[in-house]
C-alpha positions in Angstrom: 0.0 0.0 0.0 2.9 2.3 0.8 4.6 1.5 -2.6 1.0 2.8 -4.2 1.1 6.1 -2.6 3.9 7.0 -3.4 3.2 6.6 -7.1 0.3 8.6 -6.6 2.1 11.3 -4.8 5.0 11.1 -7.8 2.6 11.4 -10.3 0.7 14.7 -8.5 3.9 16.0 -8.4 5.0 15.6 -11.6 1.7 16.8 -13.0 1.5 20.4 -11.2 5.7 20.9 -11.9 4.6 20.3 -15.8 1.7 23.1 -15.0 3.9 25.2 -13.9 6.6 25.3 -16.2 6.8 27.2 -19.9 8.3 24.5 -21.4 5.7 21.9 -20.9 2.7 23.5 -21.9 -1.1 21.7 -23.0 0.0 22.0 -26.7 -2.2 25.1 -27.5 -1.5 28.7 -29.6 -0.7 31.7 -28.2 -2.7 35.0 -29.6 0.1 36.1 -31.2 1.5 32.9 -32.5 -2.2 32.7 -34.4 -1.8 35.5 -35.9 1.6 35.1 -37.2 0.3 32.1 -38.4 -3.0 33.4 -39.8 -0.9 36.4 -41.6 1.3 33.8 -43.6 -1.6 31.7 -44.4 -2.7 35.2 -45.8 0.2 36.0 -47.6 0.6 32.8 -49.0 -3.0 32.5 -50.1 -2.2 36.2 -52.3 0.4 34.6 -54.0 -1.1 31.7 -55.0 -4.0 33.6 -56.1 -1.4 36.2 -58.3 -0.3 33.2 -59.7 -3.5 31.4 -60.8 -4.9 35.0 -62.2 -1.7 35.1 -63.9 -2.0 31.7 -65.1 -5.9 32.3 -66.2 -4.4 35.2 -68.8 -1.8 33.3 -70.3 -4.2 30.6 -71.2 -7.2 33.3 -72.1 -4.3 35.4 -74.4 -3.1 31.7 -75.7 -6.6 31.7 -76.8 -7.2 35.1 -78.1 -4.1 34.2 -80.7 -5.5 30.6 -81.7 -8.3 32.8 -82.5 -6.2 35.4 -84.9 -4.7 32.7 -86.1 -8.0 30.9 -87.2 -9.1 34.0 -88.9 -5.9 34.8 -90.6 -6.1 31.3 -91.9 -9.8 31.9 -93.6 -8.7 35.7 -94.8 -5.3 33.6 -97.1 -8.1 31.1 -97.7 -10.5 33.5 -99.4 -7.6 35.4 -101.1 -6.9 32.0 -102.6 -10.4 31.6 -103.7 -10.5 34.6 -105.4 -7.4 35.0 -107.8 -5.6 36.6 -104.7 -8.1 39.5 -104.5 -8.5 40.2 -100.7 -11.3 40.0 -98.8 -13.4 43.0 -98.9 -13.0 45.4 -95.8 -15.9 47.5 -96.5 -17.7 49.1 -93.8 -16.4 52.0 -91.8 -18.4 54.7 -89.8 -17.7 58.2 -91.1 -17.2 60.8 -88.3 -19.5 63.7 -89.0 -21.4 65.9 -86.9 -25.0 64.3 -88.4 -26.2 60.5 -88.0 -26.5 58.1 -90.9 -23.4 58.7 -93.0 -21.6 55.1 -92.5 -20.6 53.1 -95.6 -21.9 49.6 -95.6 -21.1 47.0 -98.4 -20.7 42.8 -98.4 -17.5 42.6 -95.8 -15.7 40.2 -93.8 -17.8 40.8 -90.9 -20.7 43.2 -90.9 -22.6 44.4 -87.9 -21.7 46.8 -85.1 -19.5 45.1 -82.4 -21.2 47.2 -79.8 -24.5 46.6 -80.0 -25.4 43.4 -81.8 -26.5 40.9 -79.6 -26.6 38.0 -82.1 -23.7 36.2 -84.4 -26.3 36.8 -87.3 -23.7 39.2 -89.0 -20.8 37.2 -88.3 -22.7 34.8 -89.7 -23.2 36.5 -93.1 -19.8 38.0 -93.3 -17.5 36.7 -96.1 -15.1 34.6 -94.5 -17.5 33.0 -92.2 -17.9 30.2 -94.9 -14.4 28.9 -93.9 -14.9 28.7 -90.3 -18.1 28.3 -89.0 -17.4 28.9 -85.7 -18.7 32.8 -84.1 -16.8 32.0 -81.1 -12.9 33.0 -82.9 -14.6 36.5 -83.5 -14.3 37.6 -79.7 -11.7 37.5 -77.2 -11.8 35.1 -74.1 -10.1 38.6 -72.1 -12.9 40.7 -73.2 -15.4 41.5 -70.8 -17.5 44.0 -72.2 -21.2 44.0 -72.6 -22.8 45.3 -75.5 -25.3 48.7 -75.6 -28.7 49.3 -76.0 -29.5 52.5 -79.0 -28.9 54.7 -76.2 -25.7 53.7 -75.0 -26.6 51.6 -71.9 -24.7 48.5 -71.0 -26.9 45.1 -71.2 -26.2 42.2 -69.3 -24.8 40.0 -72.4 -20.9 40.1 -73.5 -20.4 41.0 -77.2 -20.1 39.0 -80.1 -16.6 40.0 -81.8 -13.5 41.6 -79.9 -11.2 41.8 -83.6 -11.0 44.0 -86.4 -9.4 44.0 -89.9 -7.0 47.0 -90.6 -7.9 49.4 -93.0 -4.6 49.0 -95.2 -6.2 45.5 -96.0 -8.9 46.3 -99.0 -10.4 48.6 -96.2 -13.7 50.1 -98.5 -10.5 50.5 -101.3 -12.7 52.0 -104.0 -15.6 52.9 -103.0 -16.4 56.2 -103.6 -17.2 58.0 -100.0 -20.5 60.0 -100.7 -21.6 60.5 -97.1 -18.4 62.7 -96.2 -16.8 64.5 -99.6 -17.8 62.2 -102.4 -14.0 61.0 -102.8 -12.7 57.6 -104.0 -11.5 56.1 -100.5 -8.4 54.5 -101.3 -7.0 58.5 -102.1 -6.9 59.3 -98.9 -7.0 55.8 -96.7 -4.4 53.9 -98.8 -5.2 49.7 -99.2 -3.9 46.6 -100.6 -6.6 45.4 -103.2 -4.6 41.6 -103.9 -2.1 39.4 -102.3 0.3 40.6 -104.6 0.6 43.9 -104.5 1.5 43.9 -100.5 5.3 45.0 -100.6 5.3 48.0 -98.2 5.4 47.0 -96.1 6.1 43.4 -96.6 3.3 40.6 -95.8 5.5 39.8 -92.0 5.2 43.3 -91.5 1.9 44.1 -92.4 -0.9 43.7 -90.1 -4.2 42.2 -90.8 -6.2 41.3 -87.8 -5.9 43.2 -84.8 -7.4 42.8 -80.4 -9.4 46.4 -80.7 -9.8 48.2 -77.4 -13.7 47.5 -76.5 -14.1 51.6 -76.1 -13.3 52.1 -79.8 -14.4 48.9 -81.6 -17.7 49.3 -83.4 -17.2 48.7 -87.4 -15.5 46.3 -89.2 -12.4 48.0 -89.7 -9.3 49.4 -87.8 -8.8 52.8 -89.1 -5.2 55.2 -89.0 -4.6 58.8 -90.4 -2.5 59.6 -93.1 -0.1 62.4 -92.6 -1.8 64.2 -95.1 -5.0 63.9 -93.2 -4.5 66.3 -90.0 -5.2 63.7 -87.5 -1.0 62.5 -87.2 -0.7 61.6 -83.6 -4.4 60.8 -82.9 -5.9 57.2 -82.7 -8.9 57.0 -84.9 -9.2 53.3 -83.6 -7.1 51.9 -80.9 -5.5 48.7 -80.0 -6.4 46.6 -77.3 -5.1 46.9 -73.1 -6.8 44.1 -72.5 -3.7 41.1 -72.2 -1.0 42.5 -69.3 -0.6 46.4 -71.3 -0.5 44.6 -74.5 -2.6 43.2 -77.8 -2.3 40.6 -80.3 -1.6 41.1 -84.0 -2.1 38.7 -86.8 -0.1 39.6 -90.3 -0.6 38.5 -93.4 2.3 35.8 -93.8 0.0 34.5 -91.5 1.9 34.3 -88.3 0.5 35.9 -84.9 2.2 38.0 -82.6 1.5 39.9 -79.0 2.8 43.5 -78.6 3.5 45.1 -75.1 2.8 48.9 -74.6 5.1 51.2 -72.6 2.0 52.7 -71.5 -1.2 51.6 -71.0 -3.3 52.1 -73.9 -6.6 53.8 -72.4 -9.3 55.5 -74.2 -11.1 58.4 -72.8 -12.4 60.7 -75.8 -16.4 60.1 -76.0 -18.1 59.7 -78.9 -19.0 62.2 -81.4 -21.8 61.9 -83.8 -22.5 58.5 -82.0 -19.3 56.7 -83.1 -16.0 57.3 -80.8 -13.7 60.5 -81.6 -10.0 60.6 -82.4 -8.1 60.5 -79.4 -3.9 62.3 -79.1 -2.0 59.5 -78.9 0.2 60.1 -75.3 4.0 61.0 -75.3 4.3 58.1 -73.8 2.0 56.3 -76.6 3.6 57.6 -79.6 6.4 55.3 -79.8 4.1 52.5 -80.1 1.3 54.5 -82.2 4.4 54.5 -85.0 4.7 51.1 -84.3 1.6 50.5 -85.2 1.4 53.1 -88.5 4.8 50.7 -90.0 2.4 47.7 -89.8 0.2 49.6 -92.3 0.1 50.7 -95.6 0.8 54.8 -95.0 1.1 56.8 -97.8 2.4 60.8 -97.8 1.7 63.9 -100.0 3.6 63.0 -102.5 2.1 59.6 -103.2 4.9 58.1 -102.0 4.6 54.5 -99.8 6.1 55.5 -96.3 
């Protein structure tokens, strides 16, 4: 019996000394140790959530240049078709001061980006035949919704996030009776045929473009000509949309994505219902020349530049 108290006694004693010292605690979490703990978790969970939104826009840009590329493929399949005429380009908004003066004729893609809450004029564009898909017509990154007549946002994303430059049998010779009654192609210089693309050369020259949502309403991607008095403003501008940058398809076919050194943000309004020339930045206008060598510019003098 003697033997067994003691162990009980032993064991009391060991008990309260573990109580009582710091170095033989329950097991549990001081405040502060939980929130050291709780602010890593924190940190940690940032990161990995940088990471998979990073992640996300690789894949959705990845996608955005299948999609150029798929389109550039049914443009040098149409020119084939047609004794290397290119697709028609013709439908631009002309910026006037009264309503109804846009040019409309059978295009690559007809319709106003903005607004149309269908695929029907996808669907009847020209080089719809050699894709039937609507879907590589908008960009995965594009968020915008599309507008009631009154300029209102709906609760539907748009249609078609890409346009075709203007230097690529943009409305070429149509004869522009809403605004001057001049032959197009004087003052917004094209390429009518395959062959006749030497300045610049088909891996320089740009044929699909990611449009910035703010601008994008026609079917074509529109820049001045010197000779025009708008050098230095954006008619139309190029996407913001994948990390400061957009994609660019050319006409050798292969796709490419440029980087701004500034963000590429538009900000004019609209005039006459259709969006106004913007200045390009000081800190844009090393890329908004960028842009003018990827297109068919031509000076005074009738001289390619």
């Amino acid at each position: 019996m003697a033997v067994r108290s003691d162990r009980r006694k032993t064991k009391r004693i060991c008990v309260d000394s573990c109580r009582n010292s710091e170095g033989c605690r329950a097991g549990g979490f001081t405040l502060i140790e939980l929130l050291v703990v709780t602010s890593i978790i924190g940190i940690l969970a940032g990161l990995l959530l940088l990471v998979l939104a990073g992640a996300k826009e690789k894949g959705r840009d990845a996608a955005c240049r299948s999609n150029l590329r798929q389109l550039q493929i049914c443009w040098e399949m149409y020119a084939s078709d047609y004794k290397e005429f290119l697709c028609p380009n013709d439908w631009i908004d002309v910026i006037s001061g009264s309503s109804g003066n846009d040019m409309k004729s059978m295009t690559w893609c007809a319709g106003d980006a903005r607004t149309d809450p269908t695929t029907v004029y996808i669907e009847s564009g020209l080089l719809y035949p050699y894709n039937q898909s609507a879907g590589i017509y908008h960009c995965p990154s594009d968020m915008a919704m599309i507008q009631d007549s009154s300029g209102n946002p709906l609760p539907q994303y748009r249609t078609r996030s890409y346009n075709m430059s203007q230097s690529v049998n943009g409305a070429g010779m149509q004869t522009n009776y809403a605004d001057g009654d001049y032959v197009v192609d004087a003052v917004q210089p094209c390429f009518i045929k395959f062959t006749d693309i030497t300045n610049p050369t088909p891996s320089q020259l740009v044929v699909f473009l990611d449009e910035n949502e703010l601008t994008l309403s026609d079917d074509q991607f529109g820049y001045p000509m010197p000779q025009e008095g708008w050098d230095g403003y954006w008619w139309d501008m190029p996407s913001n949309r994948h990390n400061q940058g957009a994609n660019f398809s050319f006409a050798d076919g292969h796709v490419e994505h440029w980087h701004w050194a500034v963000p590429m943000l538009y900000a004019s309004g609209y005039y006459g219902g259709q969006p106004a020339p913007q200045a390009a930045s000081p800190g844009q206008m090393p890329d908004y020349t960028r842009v003018g060598n990827a297109m068919r510019i031509v000076t005074f003098d009738g001289q390619a530049h």
